[in-house]
N, C-alpha and C positions, 0 to 999 in steps of 0.2 A: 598674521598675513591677511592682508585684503583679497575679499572673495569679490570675480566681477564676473557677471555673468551675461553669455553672447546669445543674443537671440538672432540668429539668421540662418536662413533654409538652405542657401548652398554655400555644402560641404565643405569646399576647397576654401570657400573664404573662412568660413564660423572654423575652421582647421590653423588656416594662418593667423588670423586674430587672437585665438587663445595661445600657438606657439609663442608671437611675438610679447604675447601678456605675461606671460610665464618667466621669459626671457628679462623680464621687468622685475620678477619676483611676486606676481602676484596669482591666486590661485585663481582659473580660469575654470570655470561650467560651460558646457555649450549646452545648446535646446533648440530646435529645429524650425519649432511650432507655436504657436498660443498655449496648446494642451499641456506639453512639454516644460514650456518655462514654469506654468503658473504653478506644475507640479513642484520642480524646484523651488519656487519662491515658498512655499508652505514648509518647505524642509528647513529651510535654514535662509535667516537673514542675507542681504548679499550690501558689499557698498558702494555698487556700481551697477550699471546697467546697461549693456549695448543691445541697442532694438531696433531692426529692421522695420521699416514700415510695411512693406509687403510678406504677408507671409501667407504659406500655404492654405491654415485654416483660420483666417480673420486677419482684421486690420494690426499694425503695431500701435495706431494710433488709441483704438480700444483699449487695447492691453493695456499702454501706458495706463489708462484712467484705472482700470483693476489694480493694477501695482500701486499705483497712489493711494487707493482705496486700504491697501493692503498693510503699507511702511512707505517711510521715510526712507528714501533712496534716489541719489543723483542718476538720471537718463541721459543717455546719451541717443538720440536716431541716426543711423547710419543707413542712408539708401539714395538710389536714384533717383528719388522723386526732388527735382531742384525747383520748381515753380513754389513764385514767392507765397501764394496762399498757403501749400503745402508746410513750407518755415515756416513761417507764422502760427502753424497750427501745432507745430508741434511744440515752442516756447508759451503757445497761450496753455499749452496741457502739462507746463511745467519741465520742460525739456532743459537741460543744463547745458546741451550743446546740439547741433544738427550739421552732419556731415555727409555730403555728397558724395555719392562713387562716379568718376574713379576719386582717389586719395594718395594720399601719400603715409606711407604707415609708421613711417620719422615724425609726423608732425600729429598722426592718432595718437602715438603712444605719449607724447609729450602733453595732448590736450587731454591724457585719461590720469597723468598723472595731475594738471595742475587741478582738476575738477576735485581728485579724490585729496589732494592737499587743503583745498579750500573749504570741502565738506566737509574735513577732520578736525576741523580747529577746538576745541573749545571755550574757550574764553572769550567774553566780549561778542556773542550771541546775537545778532539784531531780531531780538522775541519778542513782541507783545503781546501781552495774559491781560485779559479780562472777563472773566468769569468763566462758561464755557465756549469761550472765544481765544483761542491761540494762532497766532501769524508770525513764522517764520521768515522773515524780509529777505535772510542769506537765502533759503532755496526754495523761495516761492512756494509754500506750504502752507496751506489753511487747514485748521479743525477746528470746526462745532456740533460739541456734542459728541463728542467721540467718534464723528466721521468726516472725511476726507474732505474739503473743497478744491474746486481749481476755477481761477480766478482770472482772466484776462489782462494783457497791461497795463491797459486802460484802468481795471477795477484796484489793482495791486497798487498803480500810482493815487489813484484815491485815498485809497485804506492809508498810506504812508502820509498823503497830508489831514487828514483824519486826526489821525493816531498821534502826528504829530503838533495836532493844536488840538484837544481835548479840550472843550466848554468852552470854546471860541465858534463866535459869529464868522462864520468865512460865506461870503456873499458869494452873489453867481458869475459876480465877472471876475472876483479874484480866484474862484476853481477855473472858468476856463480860460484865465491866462496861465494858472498853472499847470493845466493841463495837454498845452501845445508841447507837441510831440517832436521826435527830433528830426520827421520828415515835414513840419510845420503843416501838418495836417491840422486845420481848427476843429476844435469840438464844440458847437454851435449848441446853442441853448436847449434845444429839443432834443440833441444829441447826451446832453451833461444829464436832462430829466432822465432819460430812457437807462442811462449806466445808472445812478442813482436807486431808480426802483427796483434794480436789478442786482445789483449790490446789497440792499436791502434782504431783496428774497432769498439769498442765501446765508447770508448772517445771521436774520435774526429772525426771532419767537413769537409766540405771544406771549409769553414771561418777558424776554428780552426784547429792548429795542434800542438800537446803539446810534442812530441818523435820526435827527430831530429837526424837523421843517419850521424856517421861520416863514411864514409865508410873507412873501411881497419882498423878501431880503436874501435867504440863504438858506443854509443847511450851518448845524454845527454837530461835533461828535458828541454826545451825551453817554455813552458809555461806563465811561470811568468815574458815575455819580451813583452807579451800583440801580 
């Protein structure tokens, strides 16, 4: 039975969400707080996660980052905060879904199961392993070194054409024509530098280094040459 676990501070709702989860067939936890969940998350793995962003003692958006720190598990944010920074920030911290209140709890229960069907798969994995570098493509997951990353849009579409031309010269006008977005925002040169070194600093070592500068030309992934 999949265990999902509600993190929201009023009652009556963190009450109706676990009913209607239940009614789904899956085992439902509720937790109030920051203190409260984290304690459950230490108890026992969960495969879902709903989390308010407002919560009585700290942000949900924190929390999220501790749960990722934590395990490997689909988020879901559920709260009033609708302004678009707000979204954004919770898909840059790895968020599988972001849902507004009010809602409709026909269409919660049908987005908890398609998240928890899609997280379940095993076969056909979109993983790449290079050393102590693993990136999960399906749900936006970084680990190096045995701990957690979280990675930007912007960083995550990098890594994907990266990864996907290994000891290939990719210049800087072919990144940021691949890099235009689907609200055709440009990512201008200075802009492509700046995700770059910043991408950098959290992948890699001083043992490892997986971005290699050509200068006056590009970048190519050197990674996968050990």
């Amino acid at each position: 039975m999949k265990r999902i676990l509600v993190v929201e501070d009023d009652m009556m709702l963190n009450s109706g969400l676990c009913y209607n989860l239940e009614l789904d067939h899956y085992q439902a936890v509720f937790a109030y707080d920051t203190a409260m969940a984290l304690e459950k998350i230490k108890d026992e793995p969960f495969d879902l996660i709903v989390l308010d962003v407002n919560l009585p003692d700290g942000s949900g958006f924190d929390l999220c980052k501790k749960i990722k720190a934590m395990q490997k598990v689909p988020i879901v944010f559920l709260t009033a905060r609708d302004l678009e920074s707000d979204v954004m920030a919770g898909f840059e911290l790895g968020a599988d879904d972001y849902i507004t209140k009010p809602f409709s709890i026909n269409i919660f229960r049908k987005k908890v199961a398609v998240i928890l069907k899609r997280s379940g798969k095993s076969v056909d994995k979109d993983t790449y392993v290079c050393g102590e570098l693993t990136i999960d493509f399906d749900k936006m997951v970084a680990v190096v070194k045995g701990e957690s990353v979280i990675f930007t849009p912007t960083e995550y579409k990098m890594l994907r054409i990266f990864t996907n031309n290994p000891n290939i010269l990719l210049t800087r006008q072919i990144l940021l024509e691949k890099l235009w977005d689907y609200e055709s925002n440009f990512v201008d040169e200075h802009t492509l530098t700046v995700n770059i070194n910043r991408l950098r600093s959290k992948i890699e070592t001083e043992d490892k280094k997986y971005i290699k500068t050509v200068y006056g030309m590009g970048y190519l992934w050197a990674g996968d040459k050990g």
